[in-house]
N, C-alpha and C positions, 0 to 999 in steps of 0.2 A: 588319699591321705586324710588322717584327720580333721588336720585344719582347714581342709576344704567341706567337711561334714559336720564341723560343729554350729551348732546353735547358740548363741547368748540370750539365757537365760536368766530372770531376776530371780535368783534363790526364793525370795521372802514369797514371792507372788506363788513360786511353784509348788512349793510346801503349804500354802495356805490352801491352794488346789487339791490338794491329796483328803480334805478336812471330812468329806462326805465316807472316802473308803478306808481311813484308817478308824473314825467311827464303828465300821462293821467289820474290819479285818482284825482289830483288838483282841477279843474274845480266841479267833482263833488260833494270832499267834501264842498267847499264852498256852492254849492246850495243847497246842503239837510244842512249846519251848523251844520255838524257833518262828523267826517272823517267818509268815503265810507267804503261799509262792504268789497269791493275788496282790499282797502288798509289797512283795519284790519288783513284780511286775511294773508296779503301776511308782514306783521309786524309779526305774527304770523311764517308764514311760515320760515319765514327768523332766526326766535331763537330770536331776541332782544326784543320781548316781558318779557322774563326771563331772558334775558341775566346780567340782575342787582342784579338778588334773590339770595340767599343764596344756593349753590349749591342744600340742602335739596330738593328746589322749582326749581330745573332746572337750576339752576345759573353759573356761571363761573367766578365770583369773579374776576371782573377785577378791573385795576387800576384806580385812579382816569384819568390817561393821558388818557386811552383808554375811558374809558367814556364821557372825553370832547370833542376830536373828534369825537367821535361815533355822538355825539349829536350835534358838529358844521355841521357835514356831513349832518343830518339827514333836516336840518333848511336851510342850501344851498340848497335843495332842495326843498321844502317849509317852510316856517312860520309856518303853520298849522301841518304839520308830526312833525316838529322841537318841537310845544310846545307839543304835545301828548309824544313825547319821553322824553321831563323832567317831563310830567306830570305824564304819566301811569308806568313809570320807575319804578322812585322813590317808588310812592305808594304801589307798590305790593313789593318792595324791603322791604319796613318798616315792611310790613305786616310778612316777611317770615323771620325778622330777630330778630324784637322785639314784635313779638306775644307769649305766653306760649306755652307751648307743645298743648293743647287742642284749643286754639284758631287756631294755623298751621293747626292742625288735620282737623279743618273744613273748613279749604280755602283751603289748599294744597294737604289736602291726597289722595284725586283722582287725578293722573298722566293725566287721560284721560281729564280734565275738562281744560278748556282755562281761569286760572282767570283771571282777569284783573281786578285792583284798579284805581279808580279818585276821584277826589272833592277838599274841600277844608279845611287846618288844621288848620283853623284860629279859635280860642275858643268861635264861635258866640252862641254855644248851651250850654244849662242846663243839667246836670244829674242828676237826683234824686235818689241816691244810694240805690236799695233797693236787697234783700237777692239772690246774685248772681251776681249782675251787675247791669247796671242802668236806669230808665227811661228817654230817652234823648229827648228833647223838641229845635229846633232852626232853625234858619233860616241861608243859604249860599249863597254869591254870586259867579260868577264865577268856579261854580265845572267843570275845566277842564277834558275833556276826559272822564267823565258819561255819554256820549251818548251812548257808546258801554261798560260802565264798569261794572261787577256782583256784586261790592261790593264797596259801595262808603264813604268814610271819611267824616267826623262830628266830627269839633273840638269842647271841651265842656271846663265847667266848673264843678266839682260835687259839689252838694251840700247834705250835709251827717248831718241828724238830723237838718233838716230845716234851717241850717248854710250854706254857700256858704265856699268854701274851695280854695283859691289860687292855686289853682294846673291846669296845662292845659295839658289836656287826647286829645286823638284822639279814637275814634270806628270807626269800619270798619260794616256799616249799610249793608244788601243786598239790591239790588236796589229795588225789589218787596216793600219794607214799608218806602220808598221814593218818595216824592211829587216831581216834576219836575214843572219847569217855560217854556213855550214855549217861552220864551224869547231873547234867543241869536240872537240879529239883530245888525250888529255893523258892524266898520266898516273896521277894518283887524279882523286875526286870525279868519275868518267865520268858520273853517271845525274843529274847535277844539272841538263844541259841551260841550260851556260852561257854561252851564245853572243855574240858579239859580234852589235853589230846600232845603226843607224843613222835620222836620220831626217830630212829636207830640207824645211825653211818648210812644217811639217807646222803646220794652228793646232790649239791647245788653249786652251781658253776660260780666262780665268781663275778660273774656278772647278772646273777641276781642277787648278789649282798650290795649293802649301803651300809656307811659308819654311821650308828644313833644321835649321834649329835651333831653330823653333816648338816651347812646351813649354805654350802655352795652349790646351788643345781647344774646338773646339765643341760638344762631347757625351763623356760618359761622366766620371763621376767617380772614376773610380781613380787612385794615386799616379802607374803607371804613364804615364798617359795625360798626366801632368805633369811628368815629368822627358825627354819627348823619344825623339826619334830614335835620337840619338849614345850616351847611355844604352844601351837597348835591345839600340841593336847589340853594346854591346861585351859585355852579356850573354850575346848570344848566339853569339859568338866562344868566351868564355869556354867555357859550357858544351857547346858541339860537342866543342871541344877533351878538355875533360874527359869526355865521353861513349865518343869514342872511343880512349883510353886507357883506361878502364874495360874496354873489353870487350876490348883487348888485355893488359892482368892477370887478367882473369877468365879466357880461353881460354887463356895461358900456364901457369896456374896449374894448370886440368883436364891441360894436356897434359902437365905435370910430372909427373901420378901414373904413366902409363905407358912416356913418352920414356925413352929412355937414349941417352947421346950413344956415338960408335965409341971402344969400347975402356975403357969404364966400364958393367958389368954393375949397377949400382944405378941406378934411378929417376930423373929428373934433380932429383925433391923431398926423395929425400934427400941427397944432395950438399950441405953449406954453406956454399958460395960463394951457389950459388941461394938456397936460406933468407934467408940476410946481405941478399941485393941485392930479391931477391920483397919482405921485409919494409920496407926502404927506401926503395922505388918504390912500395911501398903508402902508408905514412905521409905521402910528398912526394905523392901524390894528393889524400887526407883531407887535407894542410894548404892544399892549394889549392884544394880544392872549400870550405875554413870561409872562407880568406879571399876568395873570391868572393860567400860568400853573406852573411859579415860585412859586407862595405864596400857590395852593392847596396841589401841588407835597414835597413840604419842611413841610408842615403840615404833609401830607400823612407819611412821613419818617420818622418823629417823633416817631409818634403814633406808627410804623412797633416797631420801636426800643422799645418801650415799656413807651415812655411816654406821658405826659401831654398832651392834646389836650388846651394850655391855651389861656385865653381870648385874648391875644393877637395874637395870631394863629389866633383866630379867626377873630379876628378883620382885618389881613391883607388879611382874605379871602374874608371879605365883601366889601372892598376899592381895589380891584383887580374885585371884581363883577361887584362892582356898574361904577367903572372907564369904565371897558371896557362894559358895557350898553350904557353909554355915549360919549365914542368913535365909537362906533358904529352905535347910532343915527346920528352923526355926521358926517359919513361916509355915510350912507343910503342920508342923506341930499342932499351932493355934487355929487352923483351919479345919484342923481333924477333932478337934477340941470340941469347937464351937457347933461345926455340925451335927454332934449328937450322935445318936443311935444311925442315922442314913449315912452315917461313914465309915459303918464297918461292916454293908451289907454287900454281899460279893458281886462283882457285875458292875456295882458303882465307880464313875471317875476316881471320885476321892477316894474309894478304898483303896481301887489299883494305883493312884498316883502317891498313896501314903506308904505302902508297900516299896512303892520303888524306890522312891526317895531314899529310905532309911537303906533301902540294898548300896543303891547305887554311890551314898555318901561314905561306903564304908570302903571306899577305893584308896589304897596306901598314895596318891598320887596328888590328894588333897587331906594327905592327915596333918598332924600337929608339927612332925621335919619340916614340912613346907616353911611353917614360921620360922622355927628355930635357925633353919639354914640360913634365911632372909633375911635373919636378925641379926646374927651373926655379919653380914657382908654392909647391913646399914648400917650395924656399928664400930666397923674398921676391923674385928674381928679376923675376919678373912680377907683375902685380894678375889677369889673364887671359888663357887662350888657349881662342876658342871654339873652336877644330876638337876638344876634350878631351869 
């Protein structure tokens, strides 16, 4: 069984661990546009592949705080690691916590097997409900992390007696009756192996579908496991974001001590304009990384205590996401600014992490709705909006 094989693992320590091979595995993911089977490997190796699943599936049910670290750590060190660990996390987390007994059975039951979940849960597909589960027909873009994943997500919609039914499922397809797009040409997040990809009255039992806004699990008693999907994700947004900002103030910062711009013989650290703006973009980082962990963590404790996960919970989770997305770009901005000419030479941190930024902030999942909806429910507006 699993829970006789798992390991507890401290996220932050085992991600800080990976620092020497995702250094040299970088490069490569980018070129193949899809993370490297060495830094698979070694994600694998390290436990944070499961470190999100439900103990059942190897898990170790960590806290919301441990995962956003985990995951700022993982994004300070690339973009591209950074969005595989919100992507492939999460995925395999849903799978091993709101699957049925018999759906777990077929991802999880073998201990010996490396699953990995990616794609995308957005309801672009059809199901055509038929005796068992469903024939699902649709089309995806951006399926983060299916280059390297066994079982890839397909949001739908059913349709039961040739009726379309408001309801929005996710199935966990195997990749073998998954169409892939050779597509991924872009121009940050290269290694994340984001491909579009398709799939035609492909069946999938119903016991690998879960409903997208399910926050009741079948296993594992963490907070986490009961505040959902939508949750999750926007943590994980959040902290990318914040990750890789981080490591472009930390590298602009080293390169201050020795840069000097043409026609200014002192340092660019001593100059104070820099000073002024380094000190600025640092403080608007620290107020975005509290208020992320502020609004997740006060949710997170709710829920422990045994209640509501309510729309306005929610809502402060998503304006805490979406903020520090935006402070973060904003920070990537002045740090790509300030370095000069060595931030837009290829190969460098800061070009790749200014690259991905601008990709990765362009996700409908932290755009301007997020306020709007949010705004709408703090000011009586609405009672709720579940896409929050």
């Amino acid at each position: 069984m699993w829970g006789d094989m798992k390991t507890v693992i401290d996220g932050l320590t085992a991600a800080m661990g990976l620092r020497e091979i995702s250094a040299h595995e970088a490069t490569e993911s980018e070129a193949g546009r899809t993370m490297s089977d060495g830094m698979v490997d070694a994600l694998w190796d390290s436990g944070l592949m499961t470190f999100m699943n439900t103990p059942e599936a190897g898990g170790t049910e960590p806290s919301f705080l441990e995962v956003i670290n985990t995951w700022i750590e993982l994004a300070w060190q690339d973009g591209s690691l950074g969005w595989i660990g919100i992507a492939n996390f999460p995925s395999a987390m849903a799978a091993s916590a709101y699957l049925p007994d018999e759906g777990f059975a077929e991802m999880f039951g073998d201990p010996s097997k490396r699953v990995t979940a990616g794609g995308q849960f957005f309801p672009n597909g059809v199901g055509t409900k038929v005796d068992g589960g469903y024939l699902i027909t649709g089309s995806w873009n951006f399926g983060s992390g299916t280059g390297h994943s066994d079982y890839v997500a397909c949001g739908f919609m059913p349709k039961v007696g040739g009726e379309m039914v408001f309801d929005l499922l996710a199935g966990f397809v195997h990749r073998d009756d998954v169409t892939f797009g050779d597509n991924w040409n872009v121009q940050g997040l290269r290694g994340t192996g984001s491909y579009d990809y398709s799939v035609a009255e492909v069946f999938v039992p119903e016991h690998r579908c879960f409903g997208l806004f399910r926050r009741e699990p079948y296993r594992g008693t963490s907070p986490l496991f009961k505040m959902g999907l939508m949750a999750i994700t926007a943590a994980g947004h959040a902290s990318w974001a914040l990750g890789v900002a981080k490591s472009m103030l930390d590298d602009v910062a080293e390169l201050s001590l020795t840069k000097s711009r043409m026609s200014d013989m002192e340092p660019l650290a001593r100059r104070t304009t820099f000073q002024r703006n380094f000190a600025h973009h640092t403080g608007m980082w620290r107020a975005a990384r509290a208020g992320v962990v502020e609004a997740f963590t006060a949710a997170e404790e709710a829920v422990l205590m045994g209640n509501e996960l309510t729309p306005l919970m929610r809502a402060d989770m998503r304006i805490a996401a979406t903020y520090a997305t935006e402070a973060s770009r904003e920070i990537a901005q002045f740090a790509h600014l300030a370095a000069g000419t060595t931030a837009i030479r290829n190969g460098s941190r800061l070009e790749r992490a200014f690259r991905d930024i601008f990709t990765g902030t362009q996700h409908a999942f932290i755009s301007e709705k997020t306020y709007i909806d949010s705004a709408q429910l703090l000011l009586g507006l609405e009672t709720d909006k579940p896409g929050l």
